[in-house]
Backbone as a ProteinNet text record, in pm:
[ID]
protein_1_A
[PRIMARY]
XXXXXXXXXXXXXXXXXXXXXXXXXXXXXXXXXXXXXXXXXXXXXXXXXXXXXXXXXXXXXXXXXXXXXXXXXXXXXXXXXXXXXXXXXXXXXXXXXXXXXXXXXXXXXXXXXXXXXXXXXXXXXXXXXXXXXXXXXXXXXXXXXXXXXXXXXXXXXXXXXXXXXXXXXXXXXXXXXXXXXXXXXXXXXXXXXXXXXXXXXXXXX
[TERTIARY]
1020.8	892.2	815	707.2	614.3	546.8	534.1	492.1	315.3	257.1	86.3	84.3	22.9	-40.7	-171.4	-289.4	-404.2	-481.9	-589.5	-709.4	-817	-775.3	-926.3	-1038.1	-1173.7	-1283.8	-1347	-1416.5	-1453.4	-1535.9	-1673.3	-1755.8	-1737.1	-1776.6	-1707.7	-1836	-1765.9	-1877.4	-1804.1	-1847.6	-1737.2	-1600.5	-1509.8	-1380.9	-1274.2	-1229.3	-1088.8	-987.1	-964.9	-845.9	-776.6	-633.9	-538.3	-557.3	-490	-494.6	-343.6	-322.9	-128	-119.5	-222	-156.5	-134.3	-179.2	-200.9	-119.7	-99.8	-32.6	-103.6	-242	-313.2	-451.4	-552.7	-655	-797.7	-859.8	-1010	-1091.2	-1185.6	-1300.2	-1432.1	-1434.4	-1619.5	-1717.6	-1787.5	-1878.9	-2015.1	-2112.7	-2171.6	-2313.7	-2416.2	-2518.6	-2628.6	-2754.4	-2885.3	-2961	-3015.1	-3135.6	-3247.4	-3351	-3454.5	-3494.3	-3431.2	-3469.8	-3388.4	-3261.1	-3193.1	-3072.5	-2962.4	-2848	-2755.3	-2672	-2607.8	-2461.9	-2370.7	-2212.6	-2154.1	-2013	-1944.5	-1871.7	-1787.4	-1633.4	-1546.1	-1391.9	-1279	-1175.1	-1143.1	-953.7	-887.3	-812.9	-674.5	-552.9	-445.9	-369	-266	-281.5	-174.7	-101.2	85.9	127.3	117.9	70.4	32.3	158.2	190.3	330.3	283.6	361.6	331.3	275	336.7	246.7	249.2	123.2	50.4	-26.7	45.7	-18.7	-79.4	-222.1	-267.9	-300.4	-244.9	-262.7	-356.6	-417.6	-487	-583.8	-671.1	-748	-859.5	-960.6	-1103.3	-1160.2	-1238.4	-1296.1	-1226	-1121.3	-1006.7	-1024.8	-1166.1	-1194.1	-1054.3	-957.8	-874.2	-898.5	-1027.1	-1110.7	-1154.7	-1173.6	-1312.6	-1193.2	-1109	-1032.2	-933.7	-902.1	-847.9	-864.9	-1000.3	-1132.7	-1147.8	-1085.6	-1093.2	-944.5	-846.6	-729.4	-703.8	-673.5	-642.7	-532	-453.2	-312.1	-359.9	-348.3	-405.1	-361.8	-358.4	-321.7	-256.2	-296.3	-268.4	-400.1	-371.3	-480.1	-415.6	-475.9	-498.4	-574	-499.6	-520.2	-581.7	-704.3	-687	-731.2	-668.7	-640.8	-684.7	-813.9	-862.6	-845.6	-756.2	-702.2	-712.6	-597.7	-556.8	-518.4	-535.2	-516.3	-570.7	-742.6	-830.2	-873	-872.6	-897.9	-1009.4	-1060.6	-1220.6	-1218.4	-1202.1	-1222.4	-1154.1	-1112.1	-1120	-954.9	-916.9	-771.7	-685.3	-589.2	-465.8	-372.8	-301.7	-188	-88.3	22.9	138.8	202.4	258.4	376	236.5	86.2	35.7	27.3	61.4	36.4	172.3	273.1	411.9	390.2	347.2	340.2	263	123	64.3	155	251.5	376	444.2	466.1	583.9	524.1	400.3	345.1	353.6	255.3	265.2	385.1	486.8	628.9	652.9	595.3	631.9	538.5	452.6	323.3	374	397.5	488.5	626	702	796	785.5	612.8	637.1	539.3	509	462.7	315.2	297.4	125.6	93.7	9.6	18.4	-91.8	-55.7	-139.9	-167.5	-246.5	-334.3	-387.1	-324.4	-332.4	-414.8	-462.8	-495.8	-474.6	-432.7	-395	-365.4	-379.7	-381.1	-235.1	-215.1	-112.1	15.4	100.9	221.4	287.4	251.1	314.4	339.8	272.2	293.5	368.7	336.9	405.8	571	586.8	710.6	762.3	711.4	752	798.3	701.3	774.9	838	888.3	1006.9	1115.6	1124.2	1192.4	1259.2	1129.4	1146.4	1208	1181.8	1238.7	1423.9	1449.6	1564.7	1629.5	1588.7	1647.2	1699	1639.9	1598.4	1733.5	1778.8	1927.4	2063.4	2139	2257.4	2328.5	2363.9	2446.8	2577.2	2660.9	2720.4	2706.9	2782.5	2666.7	2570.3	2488.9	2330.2	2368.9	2496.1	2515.4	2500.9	2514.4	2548.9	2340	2336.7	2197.5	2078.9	2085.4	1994.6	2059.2	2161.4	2191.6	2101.2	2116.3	2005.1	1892.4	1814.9	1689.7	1700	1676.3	1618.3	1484.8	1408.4	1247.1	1245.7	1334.5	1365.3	1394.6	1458.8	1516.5	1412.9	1442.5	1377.2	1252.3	1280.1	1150.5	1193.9	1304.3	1340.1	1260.8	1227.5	1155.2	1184.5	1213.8	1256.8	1172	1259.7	1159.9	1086.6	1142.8	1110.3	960.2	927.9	802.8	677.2	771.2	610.2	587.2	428.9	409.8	317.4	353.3	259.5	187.7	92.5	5.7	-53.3	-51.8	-186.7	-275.6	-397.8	-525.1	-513.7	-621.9	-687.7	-770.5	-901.8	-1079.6	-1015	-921.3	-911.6	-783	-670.7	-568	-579.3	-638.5	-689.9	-586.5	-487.8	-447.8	-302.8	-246.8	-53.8	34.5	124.2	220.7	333.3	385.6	476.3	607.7	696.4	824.8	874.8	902.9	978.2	1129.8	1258.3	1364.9	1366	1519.2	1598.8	1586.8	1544.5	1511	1339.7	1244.6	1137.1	1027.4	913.7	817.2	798.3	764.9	798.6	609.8	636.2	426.9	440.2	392.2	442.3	282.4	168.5	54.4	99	143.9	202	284.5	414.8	530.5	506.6	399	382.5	309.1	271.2	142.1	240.6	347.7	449.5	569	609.4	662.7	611.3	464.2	393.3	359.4	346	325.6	469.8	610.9	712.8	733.8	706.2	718.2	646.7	551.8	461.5	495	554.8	575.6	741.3	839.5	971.1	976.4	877.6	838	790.1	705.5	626.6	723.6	859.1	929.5	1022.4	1057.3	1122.2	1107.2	992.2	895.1	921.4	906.3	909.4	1010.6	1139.9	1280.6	1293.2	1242.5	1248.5	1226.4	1103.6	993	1085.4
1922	1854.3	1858.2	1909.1	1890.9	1734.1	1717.2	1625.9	1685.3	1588.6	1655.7	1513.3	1587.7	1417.6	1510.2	1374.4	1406.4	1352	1442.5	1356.5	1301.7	1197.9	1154.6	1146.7	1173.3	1164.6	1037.6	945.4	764.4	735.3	730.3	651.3	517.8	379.8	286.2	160.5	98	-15.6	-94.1	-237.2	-352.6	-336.4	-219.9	-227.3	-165.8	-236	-161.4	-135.3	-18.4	104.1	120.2	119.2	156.4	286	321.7	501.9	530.8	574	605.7	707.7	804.1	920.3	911.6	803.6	771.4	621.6	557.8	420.4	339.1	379.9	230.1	200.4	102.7	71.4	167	167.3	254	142.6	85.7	21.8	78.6	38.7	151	50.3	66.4	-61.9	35.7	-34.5	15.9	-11.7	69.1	55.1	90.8	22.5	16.4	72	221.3	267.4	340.3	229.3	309.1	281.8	201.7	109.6	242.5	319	377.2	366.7	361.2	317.1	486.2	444.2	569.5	525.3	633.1	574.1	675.8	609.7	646.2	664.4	815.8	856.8	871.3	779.8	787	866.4	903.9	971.4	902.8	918.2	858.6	976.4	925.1	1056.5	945.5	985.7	908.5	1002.9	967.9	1084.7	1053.8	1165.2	1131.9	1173.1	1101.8	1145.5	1100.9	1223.9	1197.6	1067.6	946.8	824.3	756.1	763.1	690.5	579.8	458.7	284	237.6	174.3	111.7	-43.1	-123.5	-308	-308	-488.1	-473.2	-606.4	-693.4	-829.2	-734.6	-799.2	-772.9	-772.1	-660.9	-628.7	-560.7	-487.9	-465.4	-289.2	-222.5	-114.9	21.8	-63.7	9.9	132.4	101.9	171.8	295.3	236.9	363.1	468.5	381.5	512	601.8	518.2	569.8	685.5	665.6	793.4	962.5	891.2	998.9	1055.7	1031.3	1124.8	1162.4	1285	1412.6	1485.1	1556.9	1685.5	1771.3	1890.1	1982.6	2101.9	2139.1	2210.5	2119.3	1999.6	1894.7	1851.1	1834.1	1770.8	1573.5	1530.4	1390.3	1273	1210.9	1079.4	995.7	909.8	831.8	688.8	604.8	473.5	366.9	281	219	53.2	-30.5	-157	-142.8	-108.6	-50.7	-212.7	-325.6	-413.8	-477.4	-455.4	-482.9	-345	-396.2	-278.6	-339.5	-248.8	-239.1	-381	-426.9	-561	-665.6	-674.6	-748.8	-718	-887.7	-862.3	-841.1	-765.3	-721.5	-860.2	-878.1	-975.4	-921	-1021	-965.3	-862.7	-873.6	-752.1	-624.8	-671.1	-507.8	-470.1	-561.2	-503	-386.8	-465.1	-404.4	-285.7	-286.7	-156.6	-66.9	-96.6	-3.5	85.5	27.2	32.5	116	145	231.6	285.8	298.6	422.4	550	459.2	508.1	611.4	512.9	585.8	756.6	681	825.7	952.8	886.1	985.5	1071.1	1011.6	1066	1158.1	1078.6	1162.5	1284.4	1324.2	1417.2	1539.6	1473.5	1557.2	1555.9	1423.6	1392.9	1310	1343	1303.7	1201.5	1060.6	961.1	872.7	835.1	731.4	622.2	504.9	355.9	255.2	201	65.2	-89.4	-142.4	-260.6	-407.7	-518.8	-608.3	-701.2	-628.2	-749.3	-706.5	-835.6	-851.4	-806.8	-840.5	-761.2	-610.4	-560.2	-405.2	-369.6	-394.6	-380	-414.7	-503.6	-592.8	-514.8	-471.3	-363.2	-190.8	-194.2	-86.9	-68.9	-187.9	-168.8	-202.1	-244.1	-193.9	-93.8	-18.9	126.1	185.4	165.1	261.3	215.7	78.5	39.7	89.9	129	149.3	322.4	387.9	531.8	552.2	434.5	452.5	458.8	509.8	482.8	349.4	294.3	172.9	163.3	58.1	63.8	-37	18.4	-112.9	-52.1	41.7	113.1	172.7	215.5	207.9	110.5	5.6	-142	-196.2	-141.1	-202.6	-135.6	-50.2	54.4	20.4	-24.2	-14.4	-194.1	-307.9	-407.2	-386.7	-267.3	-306.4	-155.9	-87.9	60.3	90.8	-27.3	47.6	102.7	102	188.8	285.3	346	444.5	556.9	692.2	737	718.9	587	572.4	554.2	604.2	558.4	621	602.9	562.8	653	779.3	866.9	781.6	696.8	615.9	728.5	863.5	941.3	1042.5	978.2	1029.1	912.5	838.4	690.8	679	671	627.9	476.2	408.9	259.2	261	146.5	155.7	11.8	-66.6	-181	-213.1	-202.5	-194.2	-368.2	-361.5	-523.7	-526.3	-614.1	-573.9	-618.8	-618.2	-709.9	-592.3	-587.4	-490.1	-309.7	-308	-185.3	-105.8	20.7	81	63.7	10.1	-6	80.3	195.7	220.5	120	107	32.2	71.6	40.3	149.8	118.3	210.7	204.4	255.8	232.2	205.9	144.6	206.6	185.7	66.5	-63.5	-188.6	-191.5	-83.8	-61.7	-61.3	-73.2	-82.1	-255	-202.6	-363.1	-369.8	-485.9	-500.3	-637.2	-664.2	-803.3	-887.7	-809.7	-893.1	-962.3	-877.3	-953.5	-1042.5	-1010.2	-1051.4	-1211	-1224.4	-1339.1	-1423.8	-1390.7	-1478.7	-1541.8	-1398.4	-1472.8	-1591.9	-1617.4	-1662.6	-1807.6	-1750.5	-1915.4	-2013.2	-1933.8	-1972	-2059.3	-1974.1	-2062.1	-2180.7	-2177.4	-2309.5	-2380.9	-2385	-2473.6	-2569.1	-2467.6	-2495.3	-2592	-2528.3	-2618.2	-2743.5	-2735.8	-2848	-2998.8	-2898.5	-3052.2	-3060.3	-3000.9	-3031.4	-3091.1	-3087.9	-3204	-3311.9	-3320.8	-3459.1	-3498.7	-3426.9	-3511.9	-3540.5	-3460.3	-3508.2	-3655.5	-3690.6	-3800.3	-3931.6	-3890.1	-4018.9	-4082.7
10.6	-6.1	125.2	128.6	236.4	228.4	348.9	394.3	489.9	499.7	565	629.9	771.2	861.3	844.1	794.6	805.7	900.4	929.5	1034.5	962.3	948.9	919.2	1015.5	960.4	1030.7	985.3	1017.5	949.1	1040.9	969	1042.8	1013.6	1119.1	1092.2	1183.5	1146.6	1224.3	1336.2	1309.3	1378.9	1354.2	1341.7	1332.8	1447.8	1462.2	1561.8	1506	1496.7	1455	1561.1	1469.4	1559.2	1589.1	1687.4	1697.4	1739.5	1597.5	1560.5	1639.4	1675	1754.2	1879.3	1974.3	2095.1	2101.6	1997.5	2025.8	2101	2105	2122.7	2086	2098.2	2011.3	2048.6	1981.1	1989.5	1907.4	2005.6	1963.8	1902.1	1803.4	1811	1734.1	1788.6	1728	1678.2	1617.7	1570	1682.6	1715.3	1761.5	1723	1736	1718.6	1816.1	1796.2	1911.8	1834.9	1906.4	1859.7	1699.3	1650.6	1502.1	1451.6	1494	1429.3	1421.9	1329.7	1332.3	1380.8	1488.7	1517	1456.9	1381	1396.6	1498.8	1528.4	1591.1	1498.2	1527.9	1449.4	1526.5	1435.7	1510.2	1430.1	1473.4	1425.6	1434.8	1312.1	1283.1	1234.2	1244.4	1179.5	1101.3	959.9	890.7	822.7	804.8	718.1	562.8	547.5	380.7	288.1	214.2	112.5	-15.9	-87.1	-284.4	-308.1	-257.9	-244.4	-158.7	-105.7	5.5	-23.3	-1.8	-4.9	72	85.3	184.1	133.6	234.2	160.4	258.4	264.9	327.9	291.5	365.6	303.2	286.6	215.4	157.6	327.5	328.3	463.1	563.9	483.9	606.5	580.4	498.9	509.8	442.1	372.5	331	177.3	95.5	19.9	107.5	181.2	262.1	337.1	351.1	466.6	325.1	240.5	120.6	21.2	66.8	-42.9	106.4	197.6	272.1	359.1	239.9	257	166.1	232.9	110.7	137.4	87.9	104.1	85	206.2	155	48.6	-7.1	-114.4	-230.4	-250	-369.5	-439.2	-543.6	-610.9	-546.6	-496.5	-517.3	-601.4	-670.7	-760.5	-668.5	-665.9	-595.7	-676.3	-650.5	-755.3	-652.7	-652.6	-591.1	-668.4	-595.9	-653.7	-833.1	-814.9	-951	-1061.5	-1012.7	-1038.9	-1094.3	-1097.8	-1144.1	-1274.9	-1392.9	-1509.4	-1579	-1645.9	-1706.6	-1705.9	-1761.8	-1801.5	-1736.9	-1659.4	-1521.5	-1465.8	-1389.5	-1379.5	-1455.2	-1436.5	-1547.1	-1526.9	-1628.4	-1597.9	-1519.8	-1526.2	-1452.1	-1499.2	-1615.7	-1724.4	-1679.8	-1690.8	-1678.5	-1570.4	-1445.5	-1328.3	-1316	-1325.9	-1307.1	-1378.4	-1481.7	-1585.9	-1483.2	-1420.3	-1380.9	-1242.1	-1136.6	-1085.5	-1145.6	-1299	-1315.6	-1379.6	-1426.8	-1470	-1332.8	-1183.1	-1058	-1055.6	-1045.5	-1007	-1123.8	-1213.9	-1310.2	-1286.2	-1253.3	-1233.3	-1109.2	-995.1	-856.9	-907.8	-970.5	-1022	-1115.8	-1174.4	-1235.6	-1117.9	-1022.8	-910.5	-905.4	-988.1	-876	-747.5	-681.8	-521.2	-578.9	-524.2	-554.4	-407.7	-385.6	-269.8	-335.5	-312.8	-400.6	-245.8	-284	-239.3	-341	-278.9	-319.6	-265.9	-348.3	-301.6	-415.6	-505.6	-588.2	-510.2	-545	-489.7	-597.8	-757.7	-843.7	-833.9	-822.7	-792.4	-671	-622.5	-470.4	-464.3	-563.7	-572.4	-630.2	-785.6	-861.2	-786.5	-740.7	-676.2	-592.5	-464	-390.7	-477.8	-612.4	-731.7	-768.3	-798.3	-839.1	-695.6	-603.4	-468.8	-472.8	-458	-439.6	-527.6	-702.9	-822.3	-761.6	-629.1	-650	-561.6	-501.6	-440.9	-500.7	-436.5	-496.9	-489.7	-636.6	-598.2	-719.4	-695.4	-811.1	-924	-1043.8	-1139.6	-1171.7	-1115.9	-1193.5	-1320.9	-1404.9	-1495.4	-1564.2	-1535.5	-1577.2	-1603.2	-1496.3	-1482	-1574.9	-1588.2	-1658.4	-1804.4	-1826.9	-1979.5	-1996.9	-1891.9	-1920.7	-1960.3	-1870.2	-1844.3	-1895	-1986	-2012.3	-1998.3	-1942	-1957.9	-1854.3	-1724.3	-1564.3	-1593.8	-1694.6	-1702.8	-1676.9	-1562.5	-1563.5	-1465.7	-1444.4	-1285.7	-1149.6	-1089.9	-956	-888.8	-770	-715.9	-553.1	-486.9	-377.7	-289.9	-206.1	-61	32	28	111.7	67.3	-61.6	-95.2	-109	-48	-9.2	138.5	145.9	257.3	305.3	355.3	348.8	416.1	493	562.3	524.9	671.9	662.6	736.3	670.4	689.4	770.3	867.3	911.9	975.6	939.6	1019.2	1173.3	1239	1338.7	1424	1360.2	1404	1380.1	1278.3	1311.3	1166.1	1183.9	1036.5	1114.7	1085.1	1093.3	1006.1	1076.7	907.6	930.8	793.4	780.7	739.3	774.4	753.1	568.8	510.5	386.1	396.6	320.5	414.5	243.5	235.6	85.4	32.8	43.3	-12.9	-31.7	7.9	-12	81.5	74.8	183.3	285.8	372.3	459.1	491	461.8	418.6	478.8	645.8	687.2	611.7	614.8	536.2	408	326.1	163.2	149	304.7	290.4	332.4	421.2	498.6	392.7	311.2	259.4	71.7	78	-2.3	39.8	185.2	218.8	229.1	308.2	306.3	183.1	71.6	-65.8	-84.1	-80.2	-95.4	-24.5	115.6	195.9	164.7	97.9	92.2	-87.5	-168.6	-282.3	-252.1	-194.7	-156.8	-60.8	-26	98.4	-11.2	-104.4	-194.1	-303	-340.6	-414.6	-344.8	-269.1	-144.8	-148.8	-135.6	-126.4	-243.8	-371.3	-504.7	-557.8	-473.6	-504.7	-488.7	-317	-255.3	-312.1	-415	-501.1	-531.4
[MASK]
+++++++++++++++++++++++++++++++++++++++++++++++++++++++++++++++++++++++++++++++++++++++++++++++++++++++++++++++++++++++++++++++++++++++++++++++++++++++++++++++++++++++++++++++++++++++++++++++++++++++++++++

């Protein structure tokens, strides 16, 4: 399997990007001369794999840099918060679904570029990646759950990435239990402390 690091070219405003190829930050701001707006373009080099994830908060420009990676000699999918469908948010069972459709779509050899914000999906598919290992019991397990069958998930054909108007584009390592996303991971953690803390309290009553 080939793998491609691309350059992106991105005009950009108030944002600071990391710069993965150099390991450190590039400021570029946007300026006004002459009642004309000039941009500045920065490079980035991200490695792009069969699937390439970018998370990321609202304003964190992960759309825009998304629509401008490509493989070269691949057709690329590109699935822009796939979470949201015609008719608005998907539930949970459809988010996950849209997750292992992903995985199948990768597994039958389309190169896809996702942005996203659900934890369902994301969850789902360090799923599908962990399912893509060897363990024992996956006999056991696949005869539970047969709708997996058929979607594991090769960690070595994902690539992550998080976007932030403030930190700039981070990759994030993926690694046989799945992608490590400290934005999602943190904001799921704080959700639990905050939920076991007030059930504490109501033990106490």
């Amino acid at each position: 399997m080939s793998n491609y690091e691309h350059v992106i070219k991105w005009d950009c405003s108030t944002l600071e990007l990391a710069s993965l190829e150099r390991g450190r930050h590039v400021r570029d701001k946007l300026n006004m001369t002459g009642g004309h707006r000039r941009m500045h373009e920065t490079r980035m080099r991200l490695a792009v794999k069969p699937l390439t994830v970018l998370v990321g908060p609202r304003g964190s420009g992960k759309n825009r840099i998304a629509y401008n990676v490509h493989a070269p000699g691949e057709a690329v999918l590109h699935m822009e918060e796939p979470e949201y469908g015609a008719v608005g948010l998907l539930d949970a069972a459809e988010q996950m679904g849209v997750a292992r459709a992903v995985s199948f779509a990768v597994n039958e050899g389309q190169w896809i570029v996702m942005t996203t914000c659900s934890d369902y999906i994301l969850k789902e598919l360090n799923s599908l990646i962990m399912l893509g290992e060897p363990f024992r019991g996956r006999k056991g397990f696949l005869k539970r759950y047969p709708e997996y069958r058929g979607l594991a998930l090769d960690k070595d054909k994902v690539a992550a990435y998080q976007c932030d108007p403030l930190g700039g584009v981070i990759p994030c390592e993926v690694d046989n239990r799945g992608m490590n996303l400290p934005y999602i991971d943190s904001l799921i953690d704080h959700i639990n402390k905050i939920s076991n803390e007030l059930a504490n309290h109501l033990e106490d009553v």
